[in-house]
C-alpha positions as CSV (number, residue, x, y, z in Angstrom):
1,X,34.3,32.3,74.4
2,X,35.6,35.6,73.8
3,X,36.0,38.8,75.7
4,X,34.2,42.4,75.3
5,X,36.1,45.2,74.1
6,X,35.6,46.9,77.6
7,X,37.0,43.8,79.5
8,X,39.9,44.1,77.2
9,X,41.0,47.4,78.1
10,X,39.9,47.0,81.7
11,X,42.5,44.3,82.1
12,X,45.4,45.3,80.4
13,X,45.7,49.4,80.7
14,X,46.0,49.5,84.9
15,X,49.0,47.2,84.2
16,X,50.7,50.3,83.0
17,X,50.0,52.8,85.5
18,X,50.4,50.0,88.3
19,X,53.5,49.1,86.7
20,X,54.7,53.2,86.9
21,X,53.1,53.4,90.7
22,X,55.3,50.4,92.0
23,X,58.4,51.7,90.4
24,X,57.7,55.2,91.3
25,X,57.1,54.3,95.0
26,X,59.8,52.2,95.2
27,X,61.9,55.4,93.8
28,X,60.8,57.2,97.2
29,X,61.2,53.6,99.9
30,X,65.1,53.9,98.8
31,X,65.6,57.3,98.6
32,X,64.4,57.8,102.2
33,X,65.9,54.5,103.6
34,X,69.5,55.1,102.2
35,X,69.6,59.0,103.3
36,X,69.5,59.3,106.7
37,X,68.9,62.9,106.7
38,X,65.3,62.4,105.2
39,X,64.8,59.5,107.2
40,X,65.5,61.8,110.4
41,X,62.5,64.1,109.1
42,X,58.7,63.0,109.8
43,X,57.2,64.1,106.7
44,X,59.7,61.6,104.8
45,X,58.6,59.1,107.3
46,X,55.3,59.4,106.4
47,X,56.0,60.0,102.5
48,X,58.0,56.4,102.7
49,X,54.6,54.8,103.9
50,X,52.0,56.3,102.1
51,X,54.9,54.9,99.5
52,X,55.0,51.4,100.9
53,X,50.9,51.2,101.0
54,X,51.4,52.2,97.4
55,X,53.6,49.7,96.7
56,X,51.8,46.9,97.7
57,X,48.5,47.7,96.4
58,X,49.8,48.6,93.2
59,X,51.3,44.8,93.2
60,X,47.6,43.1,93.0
61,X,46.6,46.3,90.5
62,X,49.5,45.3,88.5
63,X,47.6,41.4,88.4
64,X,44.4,42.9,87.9
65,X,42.1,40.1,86.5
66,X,44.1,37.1,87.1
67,X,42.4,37.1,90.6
68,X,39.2,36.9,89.2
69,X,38.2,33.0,88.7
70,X,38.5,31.5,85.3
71,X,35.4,31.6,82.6
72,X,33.9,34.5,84.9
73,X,31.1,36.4,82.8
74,X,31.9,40.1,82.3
75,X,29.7,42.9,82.6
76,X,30.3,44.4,79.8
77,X,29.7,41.4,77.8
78,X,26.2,39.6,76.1
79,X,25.4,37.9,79.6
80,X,26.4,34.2,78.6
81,X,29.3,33.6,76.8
82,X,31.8,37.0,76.9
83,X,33.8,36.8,79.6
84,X,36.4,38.8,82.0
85,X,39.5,39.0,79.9
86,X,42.8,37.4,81.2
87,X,40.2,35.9,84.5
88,X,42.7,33.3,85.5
89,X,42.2,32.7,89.4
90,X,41.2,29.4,90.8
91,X,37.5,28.7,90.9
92,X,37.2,28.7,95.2
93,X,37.8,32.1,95.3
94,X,41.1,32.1,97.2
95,X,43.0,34.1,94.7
96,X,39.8,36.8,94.1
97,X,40.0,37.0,98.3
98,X,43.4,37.5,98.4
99,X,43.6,40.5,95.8
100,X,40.4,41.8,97.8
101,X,41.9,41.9,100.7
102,X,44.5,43.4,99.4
103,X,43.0,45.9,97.6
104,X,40.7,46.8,100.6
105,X,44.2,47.5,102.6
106,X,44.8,50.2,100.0
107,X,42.1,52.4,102.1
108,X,45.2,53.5,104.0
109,X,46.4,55.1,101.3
110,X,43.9,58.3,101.8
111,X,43.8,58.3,105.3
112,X,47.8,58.3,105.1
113,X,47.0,60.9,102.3
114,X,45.2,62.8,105.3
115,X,47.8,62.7,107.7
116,X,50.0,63.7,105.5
117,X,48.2,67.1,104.8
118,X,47.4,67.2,109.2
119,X,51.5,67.1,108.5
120,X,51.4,70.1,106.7
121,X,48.7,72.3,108.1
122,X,51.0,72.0,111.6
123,X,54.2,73.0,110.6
124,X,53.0,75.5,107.5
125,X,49.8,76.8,109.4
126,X,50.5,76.7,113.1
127,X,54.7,76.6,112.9
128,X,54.9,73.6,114.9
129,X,58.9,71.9,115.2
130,X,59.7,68.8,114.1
131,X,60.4,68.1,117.4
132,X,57.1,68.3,118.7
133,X,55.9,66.8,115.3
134,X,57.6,63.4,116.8
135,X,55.6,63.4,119.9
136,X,52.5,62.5,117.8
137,X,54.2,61.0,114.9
138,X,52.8,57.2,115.7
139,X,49.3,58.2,115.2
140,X,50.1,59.4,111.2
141,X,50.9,55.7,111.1
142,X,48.6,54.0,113.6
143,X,45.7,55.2,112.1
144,X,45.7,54.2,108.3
145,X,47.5,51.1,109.0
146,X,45.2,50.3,111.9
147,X,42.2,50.8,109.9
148,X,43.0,49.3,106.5
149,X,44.1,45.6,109.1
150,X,41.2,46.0,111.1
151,X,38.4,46.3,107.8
152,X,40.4,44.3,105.4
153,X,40.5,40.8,107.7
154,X,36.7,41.5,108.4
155,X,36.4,41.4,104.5
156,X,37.9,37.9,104.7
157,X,36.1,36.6,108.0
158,X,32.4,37.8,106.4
159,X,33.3,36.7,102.7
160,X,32.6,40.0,101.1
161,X,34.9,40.2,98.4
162,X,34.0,39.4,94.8
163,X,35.1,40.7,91.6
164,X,34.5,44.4,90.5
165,X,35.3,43.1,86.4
166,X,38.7,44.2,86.3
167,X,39.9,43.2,89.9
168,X,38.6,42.4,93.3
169,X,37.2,44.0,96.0
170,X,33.7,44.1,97.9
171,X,31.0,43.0,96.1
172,X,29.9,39.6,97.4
173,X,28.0,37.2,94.7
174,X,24.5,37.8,93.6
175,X,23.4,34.5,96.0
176,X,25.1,35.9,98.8
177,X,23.7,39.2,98.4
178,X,20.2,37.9,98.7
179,X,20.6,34.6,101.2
180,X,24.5,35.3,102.7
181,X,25.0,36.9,106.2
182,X,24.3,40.4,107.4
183,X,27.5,42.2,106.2
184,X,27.2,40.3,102.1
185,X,23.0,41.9,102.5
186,X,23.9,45.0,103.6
187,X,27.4,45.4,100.9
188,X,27.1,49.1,99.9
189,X,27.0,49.7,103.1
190,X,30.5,48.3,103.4
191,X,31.8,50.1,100.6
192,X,31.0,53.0,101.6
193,X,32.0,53.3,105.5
194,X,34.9,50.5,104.6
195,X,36.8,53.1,101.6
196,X,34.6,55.2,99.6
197,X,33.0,57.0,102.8
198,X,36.6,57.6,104.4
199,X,38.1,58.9,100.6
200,X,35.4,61.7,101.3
201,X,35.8,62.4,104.5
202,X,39.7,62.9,103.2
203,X,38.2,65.1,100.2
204,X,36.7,67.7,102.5
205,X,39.7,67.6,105.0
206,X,42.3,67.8,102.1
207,X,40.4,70.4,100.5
208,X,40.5,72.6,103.8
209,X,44.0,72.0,104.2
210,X,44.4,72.6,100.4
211,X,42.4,76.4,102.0
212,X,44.6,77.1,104.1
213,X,48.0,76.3,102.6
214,X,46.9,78.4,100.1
215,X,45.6,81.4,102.0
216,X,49.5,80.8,104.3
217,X,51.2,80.5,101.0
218,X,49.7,84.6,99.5
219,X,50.7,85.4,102.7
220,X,54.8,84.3,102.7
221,X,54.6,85.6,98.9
222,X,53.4,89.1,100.8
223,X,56.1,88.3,103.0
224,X,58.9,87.5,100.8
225,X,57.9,90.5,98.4
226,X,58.3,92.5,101.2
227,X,61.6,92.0,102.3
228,X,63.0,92.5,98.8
229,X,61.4,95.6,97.8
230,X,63.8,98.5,97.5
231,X,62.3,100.4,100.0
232,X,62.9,97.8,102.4
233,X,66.7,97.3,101.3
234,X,67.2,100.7,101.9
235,X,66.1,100.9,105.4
236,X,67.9,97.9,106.1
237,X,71.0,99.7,104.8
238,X,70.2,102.5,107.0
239,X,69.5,100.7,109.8
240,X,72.7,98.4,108.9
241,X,75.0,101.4,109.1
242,X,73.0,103.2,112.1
243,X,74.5,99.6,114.3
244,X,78.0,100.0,113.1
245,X,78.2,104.4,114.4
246,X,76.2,102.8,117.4
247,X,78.9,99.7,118.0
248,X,81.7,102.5,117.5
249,X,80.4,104.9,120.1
250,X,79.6,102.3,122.3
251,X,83.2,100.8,122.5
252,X,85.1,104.4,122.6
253,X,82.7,105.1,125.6
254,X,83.2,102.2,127.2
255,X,87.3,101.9,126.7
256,X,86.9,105.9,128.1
257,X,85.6,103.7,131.3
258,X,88.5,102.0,131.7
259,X,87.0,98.7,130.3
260,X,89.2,96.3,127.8
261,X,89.1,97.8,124.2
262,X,89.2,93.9,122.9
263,X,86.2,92.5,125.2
264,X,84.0,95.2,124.8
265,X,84.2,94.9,120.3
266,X,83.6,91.5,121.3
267,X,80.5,92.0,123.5
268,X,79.0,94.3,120.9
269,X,79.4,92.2,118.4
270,X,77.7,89.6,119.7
271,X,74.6,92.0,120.8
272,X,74.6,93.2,116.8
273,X,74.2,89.5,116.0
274,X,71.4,89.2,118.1
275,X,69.9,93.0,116.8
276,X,70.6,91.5,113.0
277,X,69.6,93.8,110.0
278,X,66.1,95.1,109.9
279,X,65.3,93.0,113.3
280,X,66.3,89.3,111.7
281,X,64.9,89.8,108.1
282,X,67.5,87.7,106.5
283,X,66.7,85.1,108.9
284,X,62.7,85.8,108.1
285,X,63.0,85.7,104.7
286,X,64.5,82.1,104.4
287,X,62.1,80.7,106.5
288,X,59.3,82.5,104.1
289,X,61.2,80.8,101.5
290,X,61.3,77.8,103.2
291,X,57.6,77.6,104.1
292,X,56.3,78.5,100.6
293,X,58.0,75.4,99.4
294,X,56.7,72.9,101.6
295,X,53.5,74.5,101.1
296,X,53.6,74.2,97.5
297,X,54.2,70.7,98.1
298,X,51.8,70.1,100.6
299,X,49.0,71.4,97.8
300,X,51.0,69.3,95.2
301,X,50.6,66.0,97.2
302,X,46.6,67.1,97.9
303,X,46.3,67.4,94.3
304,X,47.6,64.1,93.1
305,X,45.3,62.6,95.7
306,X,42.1,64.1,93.5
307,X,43.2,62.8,90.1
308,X,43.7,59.2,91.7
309,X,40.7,59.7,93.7
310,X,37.9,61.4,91.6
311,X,36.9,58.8,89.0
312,X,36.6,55.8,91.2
313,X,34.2,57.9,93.9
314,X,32.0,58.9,90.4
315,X,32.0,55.3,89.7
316,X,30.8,54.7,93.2
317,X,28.3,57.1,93.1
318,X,26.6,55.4,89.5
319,X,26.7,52.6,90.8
320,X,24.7,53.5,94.0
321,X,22.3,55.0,91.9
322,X,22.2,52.3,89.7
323,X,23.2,54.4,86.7
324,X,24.9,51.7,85.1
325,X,25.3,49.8,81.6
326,X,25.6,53.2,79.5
327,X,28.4,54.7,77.7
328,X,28.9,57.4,81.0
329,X,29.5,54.7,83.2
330,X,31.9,52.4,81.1
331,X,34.1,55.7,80.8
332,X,34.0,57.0,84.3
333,X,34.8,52.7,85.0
334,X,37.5,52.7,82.6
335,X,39.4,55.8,83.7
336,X,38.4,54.3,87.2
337,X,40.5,51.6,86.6
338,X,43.3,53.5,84.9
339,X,43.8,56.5,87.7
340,X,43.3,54.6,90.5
341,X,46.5,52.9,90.4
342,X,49.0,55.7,89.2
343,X,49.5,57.9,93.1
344,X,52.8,56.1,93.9
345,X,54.2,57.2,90.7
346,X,52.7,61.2,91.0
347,X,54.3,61.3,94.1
348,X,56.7,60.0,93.4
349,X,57.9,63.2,90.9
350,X,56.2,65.6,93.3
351,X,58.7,64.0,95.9
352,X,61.7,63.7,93.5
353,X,61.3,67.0,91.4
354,X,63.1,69.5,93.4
355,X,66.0,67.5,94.3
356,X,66.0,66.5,90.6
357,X,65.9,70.6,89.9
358,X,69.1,70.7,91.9
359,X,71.0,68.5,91.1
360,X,70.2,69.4,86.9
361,X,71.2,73.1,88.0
362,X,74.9,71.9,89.6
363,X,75.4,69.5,87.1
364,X,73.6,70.5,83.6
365,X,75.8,68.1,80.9
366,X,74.3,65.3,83.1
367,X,71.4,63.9,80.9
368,X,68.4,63.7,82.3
369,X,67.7,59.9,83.5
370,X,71.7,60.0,84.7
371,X,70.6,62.7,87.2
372,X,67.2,60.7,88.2
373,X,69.5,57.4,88.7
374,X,71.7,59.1,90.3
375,X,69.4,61.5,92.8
376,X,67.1,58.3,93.8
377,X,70.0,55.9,93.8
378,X,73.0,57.8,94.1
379,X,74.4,55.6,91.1
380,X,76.7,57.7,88.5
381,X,77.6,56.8,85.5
């Protein structure tokens, strides 16, 4: 018995981009255990366990179709005798469950996505603190972790995982599907409010937030443009020396009162602080600066959760429709199963490019995978 071409690729080219995502979100775990001053910082928190989710998902992406049971007939093939390439679980199921619930867990991996961007829509959009940030952190973890334990063991207790050609997931045998229990009838149903249904409901809320970043973002550019026009400069300058005559008068009229000459200078110096150049523009323009950054981020990480996310929602959506068994579908699948495991390792260089950047810029005769050994480990040569 041999295996169709489709089966072939289906097993063997996840491997690689599962193989990248657990590396890559390993890269972020270490980097934000072993520095304490990301660790101190909630979006890192959260970074680190959309990270770990990524991690262990990508572990049973990485095995693919040796969950499947042995001799399993693929899809792809003539019906009879082709089967699932590299199908090497054991015949009860055990291993296909195991990988399926799994797999299922790896739901909290958009809903971490979304809490992520709720991250970023408070601090870039409404300015919240850190601080404050911390008084609602546990929910950014409760509620993908709660959800993906919660639908993942009732996957196990109503047997509704099965394999999907190139791994397992929900999709219960043909018998149970027309004689099993209420939850193996009704399937699609499960699919959809169990992963797909909660991926869209992220879409929309990532694509607002990916609005509104963007709209907050024009405006720091505005911002930041501002504050380093000429025009601007000038005044400041103006302004700047308009303080020092000001600080001068004050302190002769004051010393004319009778009042020490060396408390007063230091009294008005303290009030100039507080006055700063052009009312606290230095100050405003790094935190522009700042903000833009963690924006662009912020729409960085949205958009690495629609290339992982797009093809395996079209698949979805065929499959619903029952548009299957043509060439449209065995692509969308196949790019399905290729994208779907590769987030940890896009963010892990949307997480690890600036510091990369910096370090490169300090220390340019370093070669490149010194400097990414040495930013994620803090290993030199």
């Amino acid at each position: 018995m041999g295996s169709p071409t489709v089966s072939i690729i289906l097993a063997i080219a996840p491997k690689f981009t599962a193989f990248l995502s657990f590396f890559g979100s390993l890269g972020i775990i270490i980097k934000v255990l072993h520095d304490d001053r990301l660790r101190s910082k909630p979006v890192h928190r959260i970074v680190a366990g959309l990270s770990m989710t990524d991690l262990m998902v990508s572990i049973w992406y990485f095995a693919g179709s040796w969950v499947i049971p042995v001799g399993t007939v693929s899809w792809f093939g003539d019906g009879q005798n082709e089967t699932v390439f590299w199908a090497a679980g054991s015949k009860n199921h055990v291993a296909c469950e195991l990988g399926g619930f799994f797999n299922q867990y790896g739901v909290a991996s958009p809903l971490y996505n979304g809490t992520l961007a709720w991250y970023f829509l408070l601090v870039i959009y409404y300015q919240w603190s850190d601080t404050r940030i911390k008084k609602i952190e546990w929910m950014f973890h409760a509620i993908p972790c709660g959800y993906a334990t919660v639908t993942s063991i009732f996957g196990i207790a109503t047997d509704l995982y099965g394999h999907v050609e190139w791994t397992c997931w929900i999709l219960p045998s043909e018998e149970d599907r027309e004689n099993g229990n209420f939850a193996q009838q009704n399937f699609k149903w499960f699919q959809w409010i169990f992963l797909f249904g909660i991926v869209w409901v992220c879409v929309i809320w990532l694509s607002v937030v990916f609005v509104l970043l963007h709209k907050k973002m024009k405006e720091l550019e505005n911002k930041m443009n501002r504050y380093s026009s000429p025009t601007f400069i000038r005044g400041s300058v103006a302004r700047l020396n308009t303080e020092r005559t000001n600080s001068s008068d004050e302190i002769e009229n004051a010393t004319e009162r009778g009042l020490p000459r060396k408390s007063v200078r230091s009294f008005v110096k303290r009030m100039s602080t507080r006055r700063s150049v052009g009312g606290g523009s230095t100050s405003s323009f790094s935190n522009a600066s700042q903000s833009r950054k963690i924006a662009v981020q912020g729409m960085l990480y949205v958009a690495a959760f629609y290339v992982t996310w797009l093809f395996p929602t079209l698949n979805r959506i065929l499959e619903l429709l029952d548009w299957t068994g043509n060439i449209y579908h065995t692509i969308i699948h196949t790019t399905d199963a290729i994208l779907l495991p590769l987030q940890g390792f896009l963010n892990f260089w949307i997480f690890i490019t600036p510091r990369l950047t910096i370090y490169r810029k300090k220390r340019p005769e370093v070669s490149f995978f010194s400097a990414l050994r040495e930013v994620v480990f803090g290993i030199s040569d």
